[in-house]
PDB file of N, CA, C and O in Angstrom:
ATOM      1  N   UNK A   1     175.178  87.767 117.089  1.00  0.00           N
ATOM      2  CA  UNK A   1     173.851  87.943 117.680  1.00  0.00           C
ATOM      3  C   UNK A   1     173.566  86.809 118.677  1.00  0.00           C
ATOM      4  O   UNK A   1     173.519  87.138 119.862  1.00  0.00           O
ATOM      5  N   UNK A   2     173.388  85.639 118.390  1.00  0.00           N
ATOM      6  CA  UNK A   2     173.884  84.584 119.335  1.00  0.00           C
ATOM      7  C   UNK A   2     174.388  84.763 119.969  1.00  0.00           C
ATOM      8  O   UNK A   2     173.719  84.732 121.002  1.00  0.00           O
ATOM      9  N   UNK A   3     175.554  85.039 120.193  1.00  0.00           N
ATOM     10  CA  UNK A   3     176.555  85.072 121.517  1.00  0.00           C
ATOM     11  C   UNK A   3     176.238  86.207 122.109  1.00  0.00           C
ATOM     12  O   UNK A   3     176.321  86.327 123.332  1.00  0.00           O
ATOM     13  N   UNK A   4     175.788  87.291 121.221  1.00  0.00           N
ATOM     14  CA  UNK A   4     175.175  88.398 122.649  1.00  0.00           C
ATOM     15  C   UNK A   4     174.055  87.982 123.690  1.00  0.00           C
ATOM     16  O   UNK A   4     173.877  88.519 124.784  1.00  0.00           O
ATOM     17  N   UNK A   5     172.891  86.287 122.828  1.00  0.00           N
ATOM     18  CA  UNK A   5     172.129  86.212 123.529  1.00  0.00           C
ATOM     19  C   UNK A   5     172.595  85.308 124.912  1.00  0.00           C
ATOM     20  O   UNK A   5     172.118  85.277 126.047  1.00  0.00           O
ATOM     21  N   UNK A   6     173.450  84.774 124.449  1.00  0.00           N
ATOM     22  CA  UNK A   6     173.610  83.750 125.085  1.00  0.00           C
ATOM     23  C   UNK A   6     174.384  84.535 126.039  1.00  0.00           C
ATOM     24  O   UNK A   6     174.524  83.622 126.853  1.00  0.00           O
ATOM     25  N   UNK A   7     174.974  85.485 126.554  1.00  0.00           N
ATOM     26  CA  UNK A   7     175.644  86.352 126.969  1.00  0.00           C
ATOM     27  C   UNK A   7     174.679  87.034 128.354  1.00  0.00           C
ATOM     28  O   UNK A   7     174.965  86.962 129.550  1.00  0.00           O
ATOM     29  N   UNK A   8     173.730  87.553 127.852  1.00  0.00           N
ATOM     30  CA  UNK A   8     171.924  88.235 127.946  1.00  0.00           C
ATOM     31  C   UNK A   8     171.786  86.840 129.111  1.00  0.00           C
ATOM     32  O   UNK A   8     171.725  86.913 130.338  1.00  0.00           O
ATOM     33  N   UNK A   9     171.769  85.790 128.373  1.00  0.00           N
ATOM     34  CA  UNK A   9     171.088  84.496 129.293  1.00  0.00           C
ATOM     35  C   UNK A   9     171.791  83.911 130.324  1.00  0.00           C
ATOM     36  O   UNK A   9     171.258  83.086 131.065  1.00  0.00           O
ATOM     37  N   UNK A  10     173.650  84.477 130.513  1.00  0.00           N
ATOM     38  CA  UNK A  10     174.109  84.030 131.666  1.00  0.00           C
ATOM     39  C   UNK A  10     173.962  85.207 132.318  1.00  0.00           C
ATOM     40  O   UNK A  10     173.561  84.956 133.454  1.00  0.00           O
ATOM     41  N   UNK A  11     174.098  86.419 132.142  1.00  0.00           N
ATOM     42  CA  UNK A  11     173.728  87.537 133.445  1.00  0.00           C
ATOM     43  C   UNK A  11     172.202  86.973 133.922  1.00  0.00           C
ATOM     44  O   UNK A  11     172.210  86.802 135.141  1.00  0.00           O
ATOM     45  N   UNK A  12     171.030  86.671 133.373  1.00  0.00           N
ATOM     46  CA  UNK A  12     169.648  86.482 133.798  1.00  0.00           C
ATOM     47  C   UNK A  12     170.609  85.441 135.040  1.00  0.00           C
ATOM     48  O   UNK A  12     170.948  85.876 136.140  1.00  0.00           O
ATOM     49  N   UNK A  13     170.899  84.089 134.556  1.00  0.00           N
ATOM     50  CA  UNK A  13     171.192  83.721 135.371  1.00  0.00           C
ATOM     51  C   UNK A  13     171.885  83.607 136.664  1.00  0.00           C
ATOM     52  O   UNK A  13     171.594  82.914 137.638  1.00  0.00           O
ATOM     53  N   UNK A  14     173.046  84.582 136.444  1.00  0.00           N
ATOM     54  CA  UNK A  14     173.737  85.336 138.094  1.00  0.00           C
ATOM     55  C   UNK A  14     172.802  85.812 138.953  1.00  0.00           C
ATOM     56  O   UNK A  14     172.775  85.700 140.178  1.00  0.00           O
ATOM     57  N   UNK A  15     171.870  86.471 138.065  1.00  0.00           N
ATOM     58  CA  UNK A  15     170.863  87.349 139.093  1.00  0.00           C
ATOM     59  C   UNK A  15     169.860  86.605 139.467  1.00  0.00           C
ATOM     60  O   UNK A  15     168.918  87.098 140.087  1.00  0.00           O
ATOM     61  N   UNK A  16     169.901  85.597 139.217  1.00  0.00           N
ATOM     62  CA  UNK A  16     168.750  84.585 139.745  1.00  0.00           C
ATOM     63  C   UNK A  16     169.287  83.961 140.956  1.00  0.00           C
ATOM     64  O   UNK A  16     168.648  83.894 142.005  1.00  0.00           O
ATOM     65  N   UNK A  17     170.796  83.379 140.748  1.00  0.00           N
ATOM     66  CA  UNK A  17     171.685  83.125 141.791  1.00  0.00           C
ATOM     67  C   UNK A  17     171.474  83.712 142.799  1.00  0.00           C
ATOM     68  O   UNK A  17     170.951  83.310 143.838  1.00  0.00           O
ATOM     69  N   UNK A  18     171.854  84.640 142.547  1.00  0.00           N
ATOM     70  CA  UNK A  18     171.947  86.326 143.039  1.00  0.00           C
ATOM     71  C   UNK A  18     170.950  86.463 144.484  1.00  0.00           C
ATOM     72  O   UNK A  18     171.223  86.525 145.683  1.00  0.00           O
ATOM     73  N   UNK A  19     169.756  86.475 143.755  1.00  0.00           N
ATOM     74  CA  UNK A  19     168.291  86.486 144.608  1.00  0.00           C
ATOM     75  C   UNK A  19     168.277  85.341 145.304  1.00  0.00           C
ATOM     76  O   UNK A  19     168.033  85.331 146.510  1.00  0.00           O
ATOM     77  N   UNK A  20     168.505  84.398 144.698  1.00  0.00           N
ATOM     78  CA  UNK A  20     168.345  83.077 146.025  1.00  0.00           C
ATOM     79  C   UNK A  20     169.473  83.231 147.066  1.00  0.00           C
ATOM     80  O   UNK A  20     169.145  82.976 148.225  1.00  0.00           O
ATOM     81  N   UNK A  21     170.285  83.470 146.924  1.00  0.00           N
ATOM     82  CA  UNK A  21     171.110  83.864 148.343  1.00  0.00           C
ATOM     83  C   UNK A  21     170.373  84.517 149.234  1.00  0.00           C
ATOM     84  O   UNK A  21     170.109  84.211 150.397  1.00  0.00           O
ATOM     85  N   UNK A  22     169.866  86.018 148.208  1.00  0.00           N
ATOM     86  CA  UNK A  22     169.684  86.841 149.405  1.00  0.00           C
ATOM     87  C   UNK A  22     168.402  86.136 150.072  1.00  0.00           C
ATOM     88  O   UNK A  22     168.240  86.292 151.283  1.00  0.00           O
ATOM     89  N   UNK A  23     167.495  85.375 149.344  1.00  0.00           N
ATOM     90  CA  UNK A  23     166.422  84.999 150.076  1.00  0.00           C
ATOM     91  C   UNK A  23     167.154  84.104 151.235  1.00  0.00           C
ATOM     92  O   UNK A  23     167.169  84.546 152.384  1.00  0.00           O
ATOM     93  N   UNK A  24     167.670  83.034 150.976  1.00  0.00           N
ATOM     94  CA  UNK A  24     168.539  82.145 151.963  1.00  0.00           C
ATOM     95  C   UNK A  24     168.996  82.791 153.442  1.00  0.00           C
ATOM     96  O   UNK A  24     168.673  82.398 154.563  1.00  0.00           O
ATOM     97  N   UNK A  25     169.842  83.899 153.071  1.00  0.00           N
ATOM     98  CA  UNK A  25     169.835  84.752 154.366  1.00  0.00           C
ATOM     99  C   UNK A  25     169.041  85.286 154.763  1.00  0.00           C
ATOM    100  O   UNK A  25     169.098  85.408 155.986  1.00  0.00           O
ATOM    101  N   UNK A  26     167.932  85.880 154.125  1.00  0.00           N
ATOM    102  CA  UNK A  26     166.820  86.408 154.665  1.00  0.00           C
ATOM    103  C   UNK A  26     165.982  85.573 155.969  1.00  0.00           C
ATOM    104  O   UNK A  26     165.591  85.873 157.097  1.00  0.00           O
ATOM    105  N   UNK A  27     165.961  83.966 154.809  1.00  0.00           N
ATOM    106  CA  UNK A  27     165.311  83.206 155.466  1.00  0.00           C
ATOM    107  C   UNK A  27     165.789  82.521 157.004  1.00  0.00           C
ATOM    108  O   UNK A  27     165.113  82.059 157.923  1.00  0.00           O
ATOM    109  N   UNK A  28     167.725  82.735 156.764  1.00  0.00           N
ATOM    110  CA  UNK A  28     168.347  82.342 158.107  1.00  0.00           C
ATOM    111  C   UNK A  28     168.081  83.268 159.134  1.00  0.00           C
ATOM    112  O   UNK A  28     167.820  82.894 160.277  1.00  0.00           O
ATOM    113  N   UNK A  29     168.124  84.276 158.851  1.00  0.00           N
ATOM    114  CA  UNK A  29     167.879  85.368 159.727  1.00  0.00           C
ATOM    115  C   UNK A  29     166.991  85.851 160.611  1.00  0.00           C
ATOM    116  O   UNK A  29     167.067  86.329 161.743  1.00  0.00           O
ATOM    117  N   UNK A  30     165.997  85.583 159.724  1.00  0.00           N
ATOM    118  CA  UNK A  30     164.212  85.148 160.575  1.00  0.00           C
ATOM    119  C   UNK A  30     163.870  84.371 160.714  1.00  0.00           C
ATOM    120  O   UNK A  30     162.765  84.270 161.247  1.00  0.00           O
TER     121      UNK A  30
END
C-alpha cells in the first residue's frame, strides 16, 4: 500500500514537471 502511494506521488510529480515546461515554452514563445 505504501509503495503504491509513493508510486501515486512520483507520477503527481512528472506531471508537475510536465506543466512547468509547457508553461516555460509558452512563456518563451510570447
Amino acid at each position: 500500500m505504501g509503495s503504491l502511494l509513493a508510486i501515486r506521488e512520483g507520477e503527481r510529480e512528472r506531471e508537475r514537471e510536465r506543466e512547468r515546461e509547457r508553461v516555460g515554452i509558452w512563456n518563451a514563445e510570447s
